[in-house]
C-alpha positions, 0 to 999 in steps of 0.5 A: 493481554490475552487469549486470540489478542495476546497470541496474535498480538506476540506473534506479529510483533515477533515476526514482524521486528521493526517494520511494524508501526507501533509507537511515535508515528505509528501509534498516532496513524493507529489511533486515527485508522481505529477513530473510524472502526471502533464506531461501526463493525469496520471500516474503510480505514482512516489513517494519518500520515506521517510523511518525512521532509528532505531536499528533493534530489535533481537527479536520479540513480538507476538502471540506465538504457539497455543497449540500442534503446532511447533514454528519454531524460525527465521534465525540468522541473521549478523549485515553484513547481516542485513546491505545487505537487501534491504528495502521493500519499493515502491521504491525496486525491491526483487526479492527473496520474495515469492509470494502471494499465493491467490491473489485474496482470501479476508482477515479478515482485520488483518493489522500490523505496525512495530514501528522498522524495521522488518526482512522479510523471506522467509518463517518460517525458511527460510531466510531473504529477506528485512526489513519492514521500519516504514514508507513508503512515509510519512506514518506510514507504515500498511500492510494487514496479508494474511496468519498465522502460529504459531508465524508467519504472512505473509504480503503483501509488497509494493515493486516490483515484484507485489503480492510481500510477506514475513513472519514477526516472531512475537513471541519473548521474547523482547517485541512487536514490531508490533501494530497490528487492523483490518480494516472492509473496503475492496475496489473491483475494477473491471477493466473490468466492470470498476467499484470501490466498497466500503464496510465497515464491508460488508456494500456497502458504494458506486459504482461508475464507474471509469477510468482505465488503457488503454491497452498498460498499464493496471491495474496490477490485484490482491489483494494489499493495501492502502500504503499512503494518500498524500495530495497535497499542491496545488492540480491540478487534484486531492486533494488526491492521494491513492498511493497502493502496486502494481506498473505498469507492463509495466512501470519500471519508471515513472516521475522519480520514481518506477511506483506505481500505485494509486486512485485518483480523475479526474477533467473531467468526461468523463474518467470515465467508460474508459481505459485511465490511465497508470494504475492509477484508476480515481474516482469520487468525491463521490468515493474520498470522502468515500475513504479517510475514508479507514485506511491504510493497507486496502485490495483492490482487484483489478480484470480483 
């Protein structure tokens, strides 16, 4: 491997060490996710998860109620019930999630990984909705915190409808089971400027221009994350693929999978700086390369 591949393809792999999806699992979500996009210029993304068994705690570990606050306790739920939900994955539509309700508001970075599957609510109180999987297309899964109460957060969810959300309780007596960091990056892309930012602890680490989607098949706008690195074995137009939380808004499908919408790079530059993806963003080599520094779970904010 060779030339602008080869140099970006090293790098990645150098920078990024093991959080990069490039064998087992990995190869197989890459070779789905590059199904769809070696047939047209890009893709909306289609990718295949490899989600992670295990018993699915009682109780959950956290952060308990600050002083004078109410602790609302969970929702019991059935080993029946628990069996129903549906896993919050890029792969599932749940229509019963709330919404994000800031969708283009930025976080202090607070990022969470469930080591077991977590139940998802509603809200505090209310029902069950999902169980958060450990891992999503290869990786570990890491989702951004966008809103908290006492012995409760609330995370953005990788699944359909976009801007899908849901409430993890954290405050229980059998340990934790959420590892929990924060992450200082923070990706803005501007659709209409058709510009990528990157900034790190509020540090401007680049801008570049960028290709994004054309208007028959925009780029979904919002507030969504980085949900995995893929890493293609034998990269054809790009050696790293950023798949993110937000699928396509026109596309139910694409290349046989969900339409998830991802950053990664493009060979020929005369995209950049046009409306040419089916929502895809296009970056430059120098954009990729910072890119693959980002940890997963970070928030990227996507805005018209």
């Amino acid at each position: 491997m060779s030339g602008w591949f080869g140099r970006i393809y090293r790098d990645v792999l150098r920078l990024s060490g093991g959080r990069l999806a490039h064998g087992g699992d990995g190869t197989a979500a890459v070779r789905q996710f590059l199904a769809g996009h070696a047939r047209q210029s890009v893709a909306a993304g289609a990718v295949l998860v490899a989600v992670t068994g295990g018993v699915l705690a009682a109780t959950f570990g956290g952060p308990g109620a600050s002083t004078g606050e109410r602790l609302v306790p969970p929702v019991g739920v059935s080993a029946a019930e628990l069996a129903k939900l549906p896993r919050a994955t890029t792969y599932a539509s749940i229509p019963a999630v709330p919404l994000d309700p800031a969708p283009f508001a930025v976080t202090d970075g607070l990022v969470v990984h469930p080591r077991t599957p977590q139940i998802v609510y509603a809200g505090p109180g209310k029902r069950p909705v999902a169980v958060l999987p450990t891992a999503e297309l290869g990786s570990a899964t890491w989702v951004p915190v966008v809103q908290t109460s006492p012995g409760w957060e609330r995370v953005l969810l990788p699944s359909r409808p976009n801007r899908a959300s849901g409430w993890l309780f954290t405050a229980g007596t059998a340990g934790s089971q959420l590892d929990t960091r924060r992450s200082a990056y923070l990706v803005r892309i501007n659709v209409g400027a058709r510009k990528l930012s990157v900034y790190d602890d509020g540090q401007p680490l680049g801008t570049w221009t960028v290709g994004v989607g054309a208007s028959p098949t925009p780029t979904p706008t919002g507030r969504t994350f980085l949900l995995a690195l893929l890493a293609p074995p034998h990269p054809t137009y790009s050696p790293l693929i950023l798949p993110l939380g937000f699928h396509s808004g026109t596309l139910d499908t694409y290349g046989g999978g969900p339409g998830t919408v991802g950053v990664h790079g493009w060979p020929n530059p005369s995209v950049f700086g046009r409306a040419v993806s089916h929502g895809c963003v296009r970056v430059p080599a120098p954009a990729l390369h910072i890119l693959s520094q980002v940890p997963l779970g970070s928030l990227f904010l996507i805005t018209p």
